[in-house]
C-alpha positions, -999 to +999 in steps of 0.1 A: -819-532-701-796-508-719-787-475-705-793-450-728-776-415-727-798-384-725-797-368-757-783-334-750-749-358-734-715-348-747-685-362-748-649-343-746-615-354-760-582-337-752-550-342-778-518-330-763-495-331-784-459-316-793-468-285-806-508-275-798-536-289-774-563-296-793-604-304-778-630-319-797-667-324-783-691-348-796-729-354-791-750-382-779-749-393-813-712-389-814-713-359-842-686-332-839-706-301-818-671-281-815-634-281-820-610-258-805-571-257-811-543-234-787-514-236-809-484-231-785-465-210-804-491-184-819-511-187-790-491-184-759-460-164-772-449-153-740-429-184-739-414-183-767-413-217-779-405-229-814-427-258-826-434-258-789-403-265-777-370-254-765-336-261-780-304-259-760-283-237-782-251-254-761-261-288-767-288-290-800-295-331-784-315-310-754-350-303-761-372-290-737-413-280-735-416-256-706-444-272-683-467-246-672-476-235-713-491-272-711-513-260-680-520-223-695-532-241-728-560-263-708-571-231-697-572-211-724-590-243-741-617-244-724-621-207-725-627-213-762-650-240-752-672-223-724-696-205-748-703-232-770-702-264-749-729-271-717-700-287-694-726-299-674-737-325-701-704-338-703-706-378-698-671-385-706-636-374-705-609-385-728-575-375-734-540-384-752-509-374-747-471-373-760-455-400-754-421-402-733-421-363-720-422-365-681-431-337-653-414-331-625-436-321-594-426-302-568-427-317-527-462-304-519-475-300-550-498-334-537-517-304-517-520-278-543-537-303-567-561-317-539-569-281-531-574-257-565-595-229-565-621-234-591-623-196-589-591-185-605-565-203-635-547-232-632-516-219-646-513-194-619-517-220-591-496-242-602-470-220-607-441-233-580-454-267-586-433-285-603-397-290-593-387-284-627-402-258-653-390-275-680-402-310-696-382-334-716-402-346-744-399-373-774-377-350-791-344-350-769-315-374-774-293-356-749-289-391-725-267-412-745-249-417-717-268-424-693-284-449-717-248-467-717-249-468-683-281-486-676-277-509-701-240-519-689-253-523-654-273-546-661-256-572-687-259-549-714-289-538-743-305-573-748-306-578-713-321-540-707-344-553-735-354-586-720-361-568-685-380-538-699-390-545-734-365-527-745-327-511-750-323-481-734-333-450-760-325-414-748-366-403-753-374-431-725-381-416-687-358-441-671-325-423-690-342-387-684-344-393-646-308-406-641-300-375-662-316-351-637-304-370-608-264-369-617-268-333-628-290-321-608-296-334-580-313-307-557-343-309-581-345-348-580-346-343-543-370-318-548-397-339-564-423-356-548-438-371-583-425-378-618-455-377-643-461-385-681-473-362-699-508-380-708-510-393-667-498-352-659-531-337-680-551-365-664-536-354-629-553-317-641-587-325-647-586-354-611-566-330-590-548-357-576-516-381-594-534-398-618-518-434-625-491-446-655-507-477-670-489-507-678-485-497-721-472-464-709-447-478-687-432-502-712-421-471-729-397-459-700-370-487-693-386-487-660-408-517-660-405-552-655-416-566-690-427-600-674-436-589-641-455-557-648-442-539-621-416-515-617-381-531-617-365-527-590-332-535-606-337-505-629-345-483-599-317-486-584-297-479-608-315-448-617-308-432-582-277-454-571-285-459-531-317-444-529-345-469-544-371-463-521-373-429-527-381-429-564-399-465-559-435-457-564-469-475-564-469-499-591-486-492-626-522-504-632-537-525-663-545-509-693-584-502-695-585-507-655-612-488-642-605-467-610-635-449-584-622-412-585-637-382-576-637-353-598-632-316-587-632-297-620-611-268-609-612-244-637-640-220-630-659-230-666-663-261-656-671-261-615-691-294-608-689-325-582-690-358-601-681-395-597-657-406-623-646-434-630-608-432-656-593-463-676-562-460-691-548-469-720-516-463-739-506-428-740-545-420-736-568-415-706-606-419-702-634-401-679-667-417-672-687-392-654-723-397-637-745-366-628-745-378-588-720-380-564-716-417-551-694-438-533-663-442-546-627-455-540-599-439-547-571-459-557-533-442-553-517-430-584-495-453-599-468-424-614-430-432-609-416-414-581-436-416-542 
């Protein structure tokens, strides 16, 4: 027998992209009910982005999206959304994100995430989260050589390519975290998790690490092509002697379903609910049921343990 949704159901979809997040809520019968748009720039001057970004004045190849605008835009979103949109009815969850910008959070930032208070922002408790405020994104071509380097160690770019899928690009997370770990490496030994940016909005709505699936990874010079694992040759040669430190859980399989349970921090949208989250790509997926059940929760598969 066919389940059949009640008819006041809705479903929400989350685009963040370079320079805006962007929500879009359908009905049961998958019309548009509202659309909402926080346009970095205009929106959330105070940090004084252009286009969203930041670029390094010293070194033009360097661009930057500070972190926490991408956390004050979800809650400014939804803001926009409370007065139109019964959050209760919401049966889904779906999101997409840039593709190659990576988070940096903070040692203990595990805790703040398990813990929000549904009663106040996001933005300001996450605020000494991350280990880093600033995110590399798609945009920045300032690793040429550490992209030299990985590729050399290892044969050189057809043999990166045959591991990973491909030669090393200066976008891709595996150059951006050698980067940070020559140059800075009290912040690399400051992080306790590195994120994408579609698994780091995911980890927002779960409040826990939500995975990198496989599609994702392949995108990083990180993975094992074949395998479908992290490589461990390419791990080690992001952090020289310390592989087991930045070694984390493995990535899942695109359109895996994992048991989760969902505490919707942000005060608009305060519920318990089962959820269930398949990944795919650069996008992310939210089933959610109106009772709490028994679920598993399965560790996040994001780069760094």
């Amino acid at each position: 027998m066919a389940y059949r949704l009640p008819d006041d159901s809705f479903f929400l979809g989350f685009d963040s992209s370079t320079q805006s997040l962007k929500a879009t809520v359908l009905d049961a019968n998958l019309n548009i009910v509202d659309s909402e748009a926080v346009h970095f720039d205009s929106q959330l001057p105070h940090y004084k982005t252009q286009d969203g970004v930041y670029r390094d004045i010293s070194n033009n190849s360097r661009i930057v999206s500070p972190t926490l605008m991408w956390v004050e835009a979800l809650d400014l979103i939804l803001e926009k959304l409370k007065s139109k949109v019964k959050f209760g009815n919401v049966v889904a969850i779906s999101g997409s994100g840039q593709q190659h910008g990576s988070v940096y959070w903070k040692k203990g930032a595990s805790a703040t995430l398990a813990n929000l208070d549904h009663t106040k922002p996001l933005v300001t408790q996450l605020g000494s989260a991350f280990s880093t405020a600033e995110s590399p994104i798609w945009m920045d071509s300032s690793t040429t050589s550490q992209c030299r380097e990985i590729e050399n160690a290892v044969g050189g770019a057809l043999e990166l390519s045959k591991l990973t899928g491909s030669r090393a690009y200066e976008r891709f997370t595996g150059p951006q975290i050698r980067k940070l770990y020559e140059t800075r490496k009290d912040v690399y030994n400051d992080t306790e998790r590195i994120s994408l940016v579609s698994s780091f909005m995911a980890s927002l709505l779960i409040g826990v690490y939500a995975s990198i699936d496989e599609t994702d990874a392949a995108g990083m010079n990180l993975m094992d092509i074949k395998k479908r694992v992290w490589s461990k040759v390419v791990l080690e040669l992001i952090d020289h002697n310390e592989p087991n430190q930045s070694g984390g859980p493995n990535v899942t399989k695109a359109g895996n379903l994992e048991g989760l349970l969902l505490y919707q921090q942000h005060q608009q949208m305060s519920y318990y609910s089962s959820l269930r989250k398949a990944s795919k790509g650069s996008n992310w997926c939210f089933s959610c049921e109106e009772k709490l059940s028994s679920f598993e929760v399965r560790k996040g598969a994001d780069f760094k343990d």
